[in-house]
Phi, psi and omega in degrees: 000130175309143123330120208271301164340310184263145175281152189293123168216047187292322158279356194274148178224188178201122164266137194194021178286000185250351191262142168250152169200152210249099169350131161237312207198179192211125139261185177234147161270145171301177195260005152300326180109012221244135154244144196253176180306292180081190184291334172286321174281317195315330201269337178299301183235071191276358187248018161260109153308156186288133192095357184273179210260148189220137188278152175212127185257172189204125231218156170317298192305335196124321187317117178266144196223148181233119187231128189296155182219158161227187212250144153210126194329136180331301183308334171242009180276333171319324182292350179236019169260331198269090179324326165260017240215303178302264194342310184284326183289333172276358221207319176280308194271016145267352175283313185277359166268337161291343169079045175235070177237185179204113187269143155229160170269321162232125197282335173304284204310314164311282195307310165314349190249009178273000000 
């Protein structure tokens, strides 16, 4: 039985033929099926919590790629469905590494002058 949780995603591919990676460690798989990280990876992605979720890719050769992912409520994935809606948020926050912004003080008083 499928998992209701995971999306079908057997088709999605990644070119990453342009990425150099690097050697860290060598595992063993478990008689589970499980490899774990360990302390030597760990320090690379020490800033991933525990349980998150990881996409895992597979290349003709064998190769496995693991690319970190994270989860965001149903209600706010539009924003990264909609290209303009993505484009005006990319267009805000380059405005704010330019520092092409504006404080305000009263927010009422902002909205009456838009």
């Amino acid at each position: 039985m499928a998992d209701p949780d995971v999306r079908d995603r057997g088709s999605e591919q990644l070119n990453v033929s342009d990425q150099k990676f690097r050697y860290i460690d060598s595992k063993t798989i478990d008689d589970k099926h499980r490899v774990s990280l360990g302390k030597k990876i760990h320090k690379y992605i020490q800033d991933m919590a525990a349980g998150q979720s990881m996409d895992v890719f597979i290349n003709s050769e064998g190769y496995i790629l693991l690319r970190p992912m994270v989860q965001i409520p149903a209600n706010e994935a539009w924003i990264w469905q909609n290209t303009e809606v993505k484009a005006s948020f990319a267009r805000a926050f380059d405005d704010l590494q330019a520092s092409r912004t504006t404080v305000v003080d009263d927010i009422d008083e902002f909205v009456d002058q838009l």
